[in-house]
N, C-alpha and C positions, 0 to 999 in steps of 0.2 A: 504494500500500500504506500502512497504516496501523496502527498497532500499541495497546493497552490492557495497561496491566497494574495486575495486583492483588497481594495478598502470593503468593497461590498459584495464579495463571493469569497466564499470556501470550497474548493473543490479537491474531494477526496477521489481517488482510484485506486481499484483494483487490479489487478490485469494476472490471473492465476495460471501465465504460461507454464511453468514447471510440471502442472494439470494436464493443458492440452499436448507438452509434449510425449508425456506417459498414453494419454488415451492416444493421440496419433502414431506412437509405438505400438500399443496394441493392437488397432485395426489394419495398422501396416502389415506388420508378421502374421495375424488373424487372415488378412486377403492373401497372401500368397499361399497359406494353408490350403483354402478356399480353392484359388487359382489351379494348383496343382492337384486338388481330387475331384476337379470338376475337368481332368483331362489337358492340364499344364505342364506335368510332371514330363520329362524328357522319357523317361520308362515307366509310361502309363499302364501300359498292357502287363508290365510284370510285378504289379502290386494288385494282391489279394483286394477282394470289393469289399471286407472287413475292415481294412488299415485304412482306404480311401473313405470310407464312412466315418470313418473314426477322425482323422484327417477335415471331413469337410466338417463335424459338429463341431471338432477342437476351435478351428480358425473363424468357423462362425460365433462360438462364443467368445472367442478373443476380439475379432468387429465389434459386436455386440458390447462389449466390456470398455473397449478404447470411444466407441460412439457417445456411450453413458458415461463417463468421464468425462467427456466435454461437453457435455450437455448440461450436467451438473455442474459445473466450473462456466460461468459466465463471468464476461467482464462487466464489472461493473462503476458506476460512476455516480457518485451524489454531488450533488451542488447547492449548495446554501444561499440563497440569494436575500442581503437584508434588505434592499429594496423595493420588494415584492413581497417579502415576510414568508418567502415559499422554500421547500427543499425539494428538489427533483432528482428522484431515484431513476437512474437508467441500466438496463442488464441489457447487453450485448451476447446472443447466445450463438448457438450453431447456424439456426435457422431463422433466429428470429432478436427482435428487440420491442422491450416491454418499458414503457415510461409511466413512473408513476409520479404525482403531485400533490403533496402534502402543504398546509398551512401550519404555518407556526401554532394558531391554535390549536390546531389537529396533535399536534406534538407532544408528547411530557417532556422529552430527551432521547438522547442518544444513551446504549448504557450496552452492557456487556451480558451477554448471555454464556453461561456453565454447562459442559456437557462433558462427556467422559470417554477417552479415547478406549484403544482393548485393552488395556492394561490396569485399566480404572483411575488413573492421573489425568487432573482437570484439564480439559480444555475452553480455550474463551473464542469466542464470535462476536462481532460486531456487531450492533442491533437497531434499530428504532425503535422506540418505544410510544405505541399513540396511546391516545385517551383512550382509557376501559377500552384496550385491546388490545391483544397476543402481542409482543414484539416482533417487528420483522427482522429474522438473518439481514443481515448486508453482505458478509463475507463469505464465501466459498472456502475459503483457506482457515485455518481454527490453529490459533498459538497457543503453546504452553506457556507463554509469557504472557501475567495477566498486564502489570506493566505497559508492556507494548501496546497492549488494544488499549488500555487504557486510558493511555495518551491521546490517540484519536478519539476516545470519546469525549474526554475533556474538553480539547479544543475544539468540537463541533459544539459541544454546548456552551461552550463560553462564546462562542463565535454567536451563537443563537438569543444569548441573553439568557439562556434559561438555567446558568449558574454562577453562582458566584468566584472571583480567585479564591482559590485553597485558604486559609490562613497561613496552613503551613508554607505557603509557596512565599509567604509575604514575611514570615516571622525567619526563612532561611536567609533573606535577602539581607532583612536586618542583622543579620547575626555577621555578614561579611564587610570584610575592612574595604578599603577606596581601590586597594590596588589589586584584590581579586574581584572586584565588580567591575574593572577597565577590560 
């Protein structure tokens, strides 16, 4: 994720290539399975029609696997606009792009959703949070650093008005002399 800002926009992205390079690994080596037991193989005739069956299910669930990967892993894009008082969610997917627009009042905040990877060690997601209603994911990618998401939530709501600075952030400042604050 990556962030821009102006006087009066915020603009957060996502862009979860490490995602689509894994699923277009998949449906890569998935299609030539594919290719070769649908009669691609150089010595087609001298493999058993068990291996080639076995062969086209494998590469087809490997497509299937690398397609769903990137399907799931959109790019996504929010922009905070204070002059309009609006945030514009945009997800760029395989097929398609989906914009959504929110009002400020529509909003509580931005905030961090908990989930649990295999291993049962927390993971954080980036979220919206509207009024009396579900959070919505923003992120496709989920960090063990709560930290890290954290940050972007901060600054979207600070950016929004919809929090205050920390104290802590304000009581660290005061605590440092002229020539570590240069």
């Amino acid at each position: 994720m990556h962030t821009e800002e102006t006087h009066n926009e915020l603009i957060i992205r996502e862009s979860p290539g490490c995602l689509w390079i894994v699923g277009l690994f998949f449906a890569f080596v998935g299609g030539i399975f594919v290719y070769g037991a649908l009669g691609g193989f150089a010595d087609y005739s001298r493999h058993s029609p068990l291996m080639l069956a076995a062969a086209l299910v494998m590469g087809s669930v490997a497509v299937g696997v690398g397609v769903w990967t990137i399907y799931n892993a959109p790019i996504t894009k929010i922009v905070i606009n204070r002059i309009e008082n609006t945030v514009l969610m945009s997800r760029y997917g395989l097929l398609s792009r989906e914009d959504s627009v929110y009002d400020f009042d529509q909003i509580e905040g931005f905030c961090l959703m908990e989930d649990r990877d295999d291993e049962g060690s927390p993971i954080w997601y980036f979220a919206l949070q509207l009024i009396d209603d579900e959070p919505i994911r923003i992120t496709s990618l989920a960090s063990h650093s709560e930290t890290y998401k954290r940050e972007y939530v901060f600054r979207a709501n600070e950016f929004m008005h919809k929090q205050l600075t920390a104290t802590e952030m304000i009581l660290d400042l005061q605590d440092e002399d002229e020539t570590e604050m240069s």
